[in-house]
C-alpha positions in Angstrom: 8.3 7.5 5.6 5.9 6.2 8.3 5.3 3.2 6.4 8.5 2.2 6.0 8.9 3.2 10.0 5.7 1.0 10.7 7.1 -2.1 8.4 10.9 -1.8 9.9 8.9 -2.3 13.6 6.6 -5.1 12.7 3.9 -2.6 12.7 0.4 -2.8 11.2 0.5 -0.7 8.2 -2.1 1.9 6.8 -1.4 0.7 3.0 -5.4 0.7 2.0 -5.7 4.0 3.5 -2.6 5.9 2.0 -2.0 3.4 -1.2 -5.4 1.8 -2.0 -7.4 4.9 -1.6 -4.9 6.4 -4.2 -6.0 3.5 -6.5 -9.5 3.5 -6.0 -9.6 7.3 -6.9 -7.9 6.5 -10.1 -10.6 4.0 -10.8 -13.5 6.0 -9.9 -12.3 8.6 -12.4 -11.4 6.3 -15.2 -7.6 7.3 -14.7 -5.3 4.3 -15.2 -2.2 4.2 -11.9 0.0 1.7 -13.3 2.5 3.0 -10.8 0.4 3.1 -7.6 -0.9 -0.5 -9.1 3.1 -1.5 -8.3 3.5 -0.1 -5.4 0.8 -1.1 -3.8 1.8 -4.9 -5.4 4.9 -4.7 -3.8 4.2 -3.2 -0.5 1.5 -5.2 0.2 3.6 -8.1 -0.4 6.6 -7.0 1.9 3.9 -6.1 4.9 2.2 -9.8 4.5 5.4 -11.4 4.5 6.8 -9.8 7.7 3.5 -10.0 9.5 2.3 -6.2 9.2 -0.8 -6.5 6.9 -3.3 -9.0 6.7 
């Protein structure tokens, strides 16, 4: 929910820390995230487009 909050504000957003780290783990342990791998896709997309992620 903060994520959305911080995107709805113009907001930097904490994606690598909640959604990347999620991925990372997943590669670290040979575990394949094809659902974080969207996710992340997508809302890194929407924070770069609105200014909130770099």
């Amino acid at each position: 929910m903060l994520m959305l909050q911080d995107l709805e504000r113009g907001r930097p957003m904490e994606i690598d820390a909640l959604v990347s780290a999620v991925q990372e783990f997943g590669r670290l342990t040979e575990k394949p995230t094809p659902t974080i791998d969207a996710v992340l896709a997508v809302v890194r997309r929407l924070a770069v487009e609105r200014g909130c992620y770099e």
